[in-house]
DRENKESE-526826 format. One record per atom (N, C-alpha, C): residue number from 1; x, y, z; residue in three letters; atom name. Coordinates in steps of 0.02 Angstrom, whole numbers, plus 32768, in hexadecimal, padded with zeros to 4 digits. Atoms other than C-alpha are relative to their C-alpha. Layout:
! DRENKESE-526826
(NUM (X Y Z) ALA CA)
...
END
This chain:
! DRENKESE-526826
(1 (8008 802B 7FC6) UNK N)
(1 (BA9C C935 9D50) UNK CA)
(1 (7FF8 802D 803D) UNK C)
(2 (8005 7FBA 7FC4) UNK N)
(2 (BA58 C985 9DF6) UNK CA)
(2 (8042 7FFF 8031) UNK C)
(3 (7FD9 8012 7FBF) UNK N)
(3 (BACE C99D 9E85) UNK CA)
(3 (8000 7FDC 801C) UNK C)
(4 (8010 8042 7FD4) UNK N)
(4 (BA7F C92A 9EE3) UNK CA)
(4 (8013 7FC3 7FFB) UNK C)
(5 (7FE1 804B 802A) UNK N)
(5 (BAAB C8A3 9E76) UNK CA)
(5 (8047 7FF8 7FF2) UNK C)
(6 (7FAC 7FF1 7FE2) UNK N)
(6 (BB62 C8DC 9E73) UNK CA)
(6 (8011 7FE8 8050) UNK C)
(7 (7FEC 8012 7FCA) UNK N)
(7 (BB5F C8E6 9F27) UNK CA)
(7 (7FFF 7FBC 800D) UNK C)
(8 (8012 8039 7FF4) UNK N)
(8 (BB14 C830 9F33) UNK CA)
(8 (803F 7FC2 7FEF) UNK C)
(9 (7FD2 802E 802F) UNK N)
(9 (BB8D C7E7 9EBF) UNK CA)
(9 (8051 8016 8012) UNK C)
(10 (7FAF 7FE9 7FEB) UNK N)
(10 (BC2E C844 9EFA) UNK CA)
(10 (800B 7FEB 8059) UNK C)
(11 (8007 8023 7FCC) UNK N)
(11 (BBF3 C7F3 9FA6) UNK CA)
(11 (801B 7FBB 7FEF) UNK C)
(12 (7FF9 804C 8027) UNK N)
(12 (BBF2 C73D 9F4A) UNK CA)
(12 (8050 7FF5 7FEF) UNK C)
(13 (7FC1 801F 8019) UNK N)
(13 (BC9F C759 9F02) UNK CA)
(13 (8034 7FFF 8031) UNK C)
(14 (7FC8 7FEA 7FBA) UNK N)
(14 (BCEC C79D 9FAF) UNK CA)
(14 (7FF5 7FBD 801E) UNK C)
(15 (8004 8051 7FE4) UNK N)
(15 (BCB1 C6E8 A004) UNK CA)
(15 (8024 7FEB 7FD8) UNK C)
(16 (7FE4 8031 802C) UNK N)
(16 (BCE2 C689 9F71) UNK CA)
(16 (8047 8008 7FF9) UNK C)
(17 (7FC5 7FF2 7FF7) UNK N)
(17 (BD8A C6C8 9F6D) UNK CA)
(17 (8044 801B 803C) UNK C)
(18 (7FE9 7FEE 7FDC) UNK N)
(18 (BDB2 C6EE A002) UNK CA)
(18 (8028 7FEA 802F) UNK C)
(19 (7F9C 8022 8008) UNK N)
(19 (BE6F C6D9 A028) UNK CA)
(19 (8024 7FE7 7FE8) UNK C)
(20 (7FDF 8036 801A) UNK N)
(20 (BE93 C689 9FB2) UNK CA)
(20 (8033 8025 7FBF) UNK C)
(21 (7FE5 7FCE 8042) UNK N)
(21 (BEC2 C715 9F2A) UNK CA)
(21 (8048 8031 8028) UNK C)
(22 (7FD6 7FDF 7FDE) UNK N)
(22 (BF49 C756 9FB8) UNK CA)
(22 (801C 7FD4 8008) UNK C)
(23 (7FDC 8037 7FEA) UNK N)
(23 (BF92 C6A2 9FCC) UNK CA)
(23 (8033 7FFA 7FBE) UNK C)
(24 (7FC0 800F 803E) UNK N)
(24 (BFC0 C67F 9F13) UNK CA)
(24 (800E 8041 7FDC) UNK C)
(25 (7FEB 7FCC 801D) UNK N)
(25 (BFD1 C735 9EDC) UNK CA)
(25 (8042 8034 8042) UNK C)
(26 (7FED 7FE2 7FE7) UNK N)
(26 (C058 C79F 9F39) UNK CA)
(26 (8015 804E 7FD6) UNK C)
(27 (8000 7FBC 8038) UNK N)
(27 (C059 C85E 9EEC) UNK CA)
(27 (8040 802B 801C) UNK C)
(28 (7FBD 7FDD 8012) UNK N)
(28 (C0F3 C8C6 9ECE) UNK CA)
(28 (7FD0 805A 800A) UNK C)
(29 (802E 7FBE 800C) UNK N)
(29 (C05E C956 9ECB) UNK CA)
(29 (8014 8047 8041) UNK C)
(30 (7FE0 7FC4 7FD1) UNK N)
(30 (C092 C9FE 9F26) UNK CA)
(30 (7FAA 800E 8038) UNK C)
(31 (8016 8011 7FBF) UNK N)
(31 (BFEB C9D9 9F86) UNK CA)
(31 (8009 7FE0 8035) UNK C)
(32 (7FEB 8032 7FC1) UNK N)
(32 (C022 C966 9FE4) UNK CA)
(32 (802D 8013 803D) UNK C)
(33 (7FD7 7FD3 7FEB) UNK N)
(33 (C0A1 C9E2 A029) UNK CA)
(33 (7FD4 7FFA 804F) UNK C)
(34 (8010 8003 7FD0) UNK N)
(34 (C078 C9DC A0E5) UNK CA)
(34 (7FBB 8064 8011) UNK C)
(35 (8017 7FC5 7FF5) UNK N)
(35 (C058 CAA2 A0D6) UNK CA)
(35 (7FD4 8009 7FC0) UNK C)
(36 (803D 7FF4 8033) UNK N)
(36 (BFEA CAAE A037) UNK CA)
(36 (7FC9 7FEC 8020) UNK C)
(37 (8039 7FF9 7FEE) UNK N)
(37 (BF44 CAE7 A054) UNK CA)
(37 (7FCE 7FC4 7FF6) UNK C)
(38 (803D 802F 7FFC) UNK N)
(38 (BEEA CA46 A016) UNK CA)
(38 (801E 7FC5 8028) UNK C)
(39 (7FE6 8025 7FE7) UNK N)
(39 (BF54 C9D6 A074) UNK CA)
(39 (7FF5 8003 804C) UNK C)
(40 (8010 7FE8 7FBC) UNK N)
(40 (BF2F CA45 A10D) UNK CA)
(40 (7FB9 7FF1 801B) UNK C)
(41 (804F 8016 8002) UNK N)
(41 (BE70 CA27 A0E6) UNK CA)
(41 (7FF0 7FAE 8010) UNK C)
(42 (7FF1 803A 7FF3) UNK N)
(42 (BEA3 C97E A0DC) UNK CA)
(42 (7FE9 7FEF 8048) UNK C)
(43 (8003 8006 7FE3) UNK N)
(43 (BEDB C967 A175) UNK CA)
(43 (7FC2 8027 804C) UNK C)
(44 (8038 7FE6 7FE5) UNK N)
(44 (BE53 C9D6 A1BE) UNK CA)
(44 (7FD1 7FB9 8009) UNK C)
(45 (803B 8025 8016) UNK N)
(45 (BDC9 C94C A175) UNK CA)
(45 (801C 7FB6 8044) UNK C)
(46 (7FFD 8038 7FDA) UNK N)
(46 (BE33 C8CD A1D3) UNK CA)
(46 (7FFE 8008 8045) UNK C)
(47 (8003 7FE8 7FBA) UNK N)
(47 (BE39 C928 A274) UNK CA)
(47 (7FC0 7FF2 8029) UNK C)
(48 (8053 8003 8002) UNK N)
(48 (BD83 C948 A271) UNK CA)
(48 (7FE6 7FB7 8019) UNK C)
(49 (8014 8040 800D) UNK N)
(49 (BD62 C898 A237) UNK CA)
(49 (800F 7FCA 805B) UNK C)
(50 (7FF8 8019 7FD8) UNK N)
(50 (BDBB C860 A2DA) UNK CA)
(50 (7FD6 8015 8031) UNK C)
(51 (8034 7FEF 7FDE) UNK N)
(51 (BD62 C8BB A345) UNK CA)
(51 (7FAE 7FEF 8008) UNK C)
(52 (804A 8034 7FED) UNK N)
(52 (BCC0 C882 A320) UNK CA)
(52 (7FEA 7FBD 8000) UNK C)
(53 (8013 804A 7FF5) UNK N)
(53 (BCD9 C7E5 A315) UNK CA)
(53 (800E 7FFA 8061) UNK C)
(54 (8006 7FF7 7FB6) UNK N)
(54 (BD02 C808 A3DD) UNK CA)
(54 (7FBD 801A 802D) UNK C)
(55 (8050 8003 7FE1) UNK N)
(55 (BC67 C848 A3E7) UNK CA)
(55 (7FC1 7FD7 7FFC) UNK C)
(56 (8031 804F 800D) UNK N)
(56 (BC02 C7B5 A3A8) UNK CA)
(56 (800F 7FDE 803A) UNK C)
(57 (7FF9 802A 7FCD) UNK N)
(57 (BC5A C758 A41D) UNK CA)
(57 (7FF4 7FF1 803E) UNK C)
(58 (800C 7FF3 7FBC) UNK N)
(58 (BC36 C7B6 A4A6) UNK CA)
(58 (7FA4 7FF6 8008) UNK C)
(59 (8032 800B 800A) UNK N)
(59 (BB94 C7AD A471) UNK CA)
(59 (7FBC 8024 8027) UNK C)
(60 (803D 7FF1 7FE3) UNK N)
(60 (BB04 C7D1 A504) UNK CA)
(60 (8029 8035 8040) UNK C)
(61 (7FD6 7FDA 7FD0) UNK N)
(61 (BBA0 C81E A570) UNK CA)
(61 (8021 803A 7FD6) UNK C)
(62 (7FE8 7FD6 802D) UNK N)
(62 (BBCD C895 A4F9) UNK CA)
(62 (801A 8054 8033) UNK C)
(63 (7FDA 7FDD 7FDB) UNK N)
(63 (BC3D C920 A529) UNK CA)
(63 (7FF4 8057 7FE1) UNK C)
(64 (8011 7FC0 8034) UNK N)
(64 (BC04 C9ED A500) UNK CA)
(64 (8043 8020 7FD5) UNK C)
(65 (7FB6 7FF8 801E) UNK N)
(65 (BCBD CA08 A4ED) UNK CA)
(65 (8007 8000 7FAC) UNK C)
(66 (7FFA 8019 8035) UNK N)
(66 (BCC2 C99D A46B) UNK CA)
(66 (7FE7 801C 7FD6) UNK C)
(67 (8021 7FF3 8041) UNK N)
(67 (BC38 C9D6 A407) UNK CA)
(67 (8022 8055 7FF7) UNK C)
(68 (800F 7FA0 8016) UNK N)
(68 (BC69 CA9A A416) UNK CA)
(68 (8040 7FF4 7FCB) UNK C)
(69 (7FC1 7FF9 8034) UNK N)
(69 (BD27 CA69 A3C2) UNK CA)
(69 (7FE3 7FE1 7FCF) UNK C)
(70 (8020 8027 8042) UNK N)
(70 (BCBA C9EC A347) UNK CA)
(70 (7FE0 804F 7FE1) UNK C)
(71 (8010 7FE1 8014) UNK N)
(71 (BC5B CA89 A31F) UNK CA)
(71 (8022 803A 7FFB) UNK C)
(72 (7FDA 7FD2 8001) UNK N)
(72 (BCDA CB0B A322) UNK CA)
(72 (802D 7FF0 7FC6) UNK C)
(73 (7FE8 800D 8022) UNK N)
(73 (BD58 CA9D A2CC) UNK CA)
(73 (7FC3 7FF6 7FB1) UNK C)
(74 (802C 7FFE 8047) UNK N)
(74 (BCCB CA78 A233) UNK CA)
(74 (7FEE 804D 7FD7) UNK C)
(75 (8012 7FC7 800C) UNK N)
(75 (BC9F CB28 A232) UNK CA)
(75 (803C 8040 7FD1) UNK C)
(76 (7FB6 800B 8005) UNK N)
(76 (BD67 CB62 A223) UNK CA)
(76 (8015 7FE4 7FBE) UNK C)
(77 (7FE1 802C 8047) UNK N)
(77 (BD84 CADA A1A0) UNK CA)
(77 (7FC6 8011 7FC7) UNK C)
(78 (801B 7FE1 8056) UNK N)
(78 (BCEC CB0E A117) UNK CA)
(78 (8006 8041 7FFA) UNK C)
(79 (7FF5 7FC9 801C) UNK N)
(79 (BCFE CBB5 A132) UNK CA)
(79 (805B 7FFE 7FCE) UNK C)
(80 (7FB6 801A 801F) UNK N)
(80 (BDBE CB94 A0E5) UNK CA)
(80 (7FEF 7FF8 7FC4) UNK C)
(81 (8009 8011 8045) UNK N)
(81 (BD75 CB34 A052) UNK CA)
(81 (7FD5 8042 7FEA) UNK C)
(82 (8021 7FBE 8020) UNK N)
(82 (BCEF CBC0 A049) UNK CA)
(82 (8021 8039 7FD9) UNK C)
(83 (7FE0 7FB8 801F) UNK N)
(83 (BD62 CC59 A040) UNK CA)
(83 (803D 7FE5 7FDE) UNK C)
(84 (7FD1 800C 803A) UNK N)
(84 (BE00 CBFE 9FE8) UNK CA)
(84 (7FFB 7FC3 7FD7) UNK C)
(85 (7FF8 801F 8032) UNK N)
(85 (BDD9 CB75 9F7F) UNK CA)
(85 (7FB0 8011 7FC0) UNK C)
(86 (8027 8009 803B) UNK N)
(86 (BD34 CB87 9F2A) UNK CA)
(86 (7FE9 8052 7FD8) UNK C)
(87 (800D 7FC2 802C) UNK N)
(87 (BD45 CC59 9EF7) UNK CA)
(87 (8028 7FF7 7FC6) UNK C)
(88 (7FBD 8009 8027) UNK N)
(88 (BDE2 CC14 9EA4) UNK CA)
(88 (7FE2 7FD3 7FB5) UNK C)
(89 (8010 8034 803B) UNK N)
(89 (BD96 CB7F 9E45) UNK CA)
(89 (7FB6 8023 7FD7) UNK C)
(90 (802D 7FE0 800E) UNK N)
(90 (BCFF CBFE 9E2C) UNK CA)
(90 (801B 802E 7FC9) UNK C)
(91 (7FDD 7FBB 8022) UNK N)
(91 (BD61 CC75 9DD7) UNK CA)
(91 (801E 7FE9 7FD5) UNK C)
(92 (7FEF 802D 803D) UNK N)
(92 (BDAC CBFA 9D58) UNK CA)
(92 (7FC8 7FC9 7FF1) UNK C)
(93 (8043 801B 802C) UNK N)
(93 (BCF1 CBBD 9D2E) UNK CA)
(93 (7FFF 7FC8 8005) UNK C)
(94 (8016 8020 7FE2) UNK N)
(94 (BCFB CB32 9DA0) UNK CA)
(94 (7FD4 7FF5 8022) UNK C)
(95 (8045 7FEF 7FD0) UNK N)
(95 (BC4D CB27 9DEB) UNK CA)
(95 (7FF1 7FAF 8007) UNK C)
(96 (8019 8038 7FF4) UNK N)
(96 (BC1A CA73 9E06) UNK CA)
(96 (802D 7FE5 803D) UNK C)
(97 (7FDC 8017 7FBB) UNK N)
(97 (BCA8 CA37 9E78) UNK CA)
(97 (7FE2 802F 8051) UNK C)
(98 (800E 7FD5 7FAD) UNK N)
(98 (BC7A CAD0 9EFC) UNK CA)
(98 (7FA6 7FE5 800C) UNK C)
(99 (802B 801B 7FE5) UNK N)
(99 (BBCC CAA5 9EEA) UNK CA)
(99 (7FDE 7FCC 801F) UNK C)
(100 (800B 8054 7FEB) UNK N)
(100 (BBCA C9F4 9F04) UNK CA)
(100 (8013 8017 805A) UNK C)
(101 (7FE3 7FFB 7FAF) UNK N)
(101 (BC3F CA1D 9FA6) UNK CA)
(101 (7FD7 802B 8022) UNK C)
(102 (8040 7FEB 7FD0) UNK N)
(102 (BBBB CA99 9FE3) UNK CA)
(102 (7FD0 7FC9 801C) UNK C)
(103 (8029 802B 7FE4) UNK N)
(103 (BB40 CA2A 9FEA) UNK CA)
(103 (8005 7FC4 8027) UNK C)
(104 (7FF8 8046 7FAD) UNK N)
(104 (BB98 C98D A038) UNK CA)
(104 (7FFC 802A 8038) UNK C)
(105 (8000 7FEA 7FC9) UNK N)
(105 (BBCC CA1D A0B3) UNK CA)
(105 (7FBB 8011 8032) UNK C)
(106 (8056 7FF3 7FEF) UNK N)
(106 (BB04 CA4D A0BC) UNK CA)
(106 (7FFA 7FC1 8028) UNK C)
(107 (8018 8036 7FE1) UNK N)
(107 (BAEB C999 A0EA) UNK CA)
(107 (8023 7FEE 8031) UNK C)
(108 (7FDF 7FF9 7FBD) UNK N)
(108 (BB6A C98F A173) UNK CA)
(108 (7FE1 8024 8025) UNK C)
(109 (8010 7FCB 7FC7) UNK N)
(109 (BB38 CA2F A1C9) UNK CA)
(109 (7FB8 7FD3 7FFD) UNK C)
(110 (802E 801C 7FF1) UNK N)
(110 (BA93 C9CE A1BF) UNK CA)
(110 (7FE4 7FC6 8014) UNK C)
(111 (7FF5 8040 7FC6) UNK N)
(111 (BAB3 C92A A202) UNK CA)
(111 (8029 8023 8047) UNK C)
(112 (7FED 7FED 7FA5) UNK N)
(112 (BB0A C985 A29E) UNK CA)
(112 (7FCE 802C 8027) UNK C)
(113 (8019 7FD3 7FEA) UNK N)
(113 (BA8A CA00 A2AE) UNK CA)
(113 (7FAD 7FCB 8019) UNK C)
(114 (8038 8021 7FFE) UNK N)
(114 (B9FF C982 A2B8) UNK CA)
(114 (8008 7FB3 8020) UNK C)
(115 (7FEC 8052 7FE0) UNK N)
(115 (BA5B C8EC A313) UNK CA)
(115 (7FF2 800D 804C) UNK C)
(116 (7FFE 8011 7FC9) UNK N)
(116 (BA2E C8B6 A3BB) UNK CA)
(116 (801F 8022 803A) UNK C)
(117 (7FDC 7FED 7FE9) UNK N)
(117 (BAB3 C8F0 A40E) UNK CA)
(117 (8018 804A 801D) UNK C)
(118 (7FFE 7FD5 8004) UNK N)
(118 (BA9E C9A5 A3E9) UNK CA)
(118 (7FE0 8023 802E) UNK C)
END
């Protein structure tokens, strides 16, 4: 199956599920740990996430501020996954998870780099 079609479909299941697998599941998992690194990523995604939804809002008033921490913070948070999660899952002959996440990340950096706003 190409990537693409991964990516497409791991899009599909993030809508379709989304909040609802954190409502009736609560995890005992040592990610969840405030200080574990994917928990930190976590909360990264949600940071982020807030932020641009502040910039939508702002919309035609948009603030440079904004975008330099939107692009600093994005930049910050994949290098992270770059250098510690996917040499790791690389190195135990995990290769599909990092590549999938490249490429959503490809398509981020390319909806910001090509939006309006920029």
């Amino acid at each position: 199956m190409a990537i693409e079609e991964i990516q497409n479909l791991c899009d599909v299941h993030a809508e379709v599920f989304k909040g609802s697998i954190e409502e009736i599941h609560r995890s005992a998992e040592p990610s969840e740990l405030p200080s574990h690194p994917a928990n930190v990523l976590k909360s990264e995604n949600r940071a982020l996430e807030k932020l641009m939804e502040k910039i939508e809002a702002a919309d035609s008033q948009i603030n440079t501020n904004m975008l330099k921490r939107l692009y600093q913070g994005l930049d910050i948070h994949y290098k992270k996954k770059e250098n510690l999660f996917f040499p790791y899952m690389e190195k135990y002959g995990i290769s599909a998870p990092p590549k999938v996440m490249w490429g959503v990340d490809d398509e981020i950096w390319g909806m910001l780099l090509d939006s309006p706003w920029r």
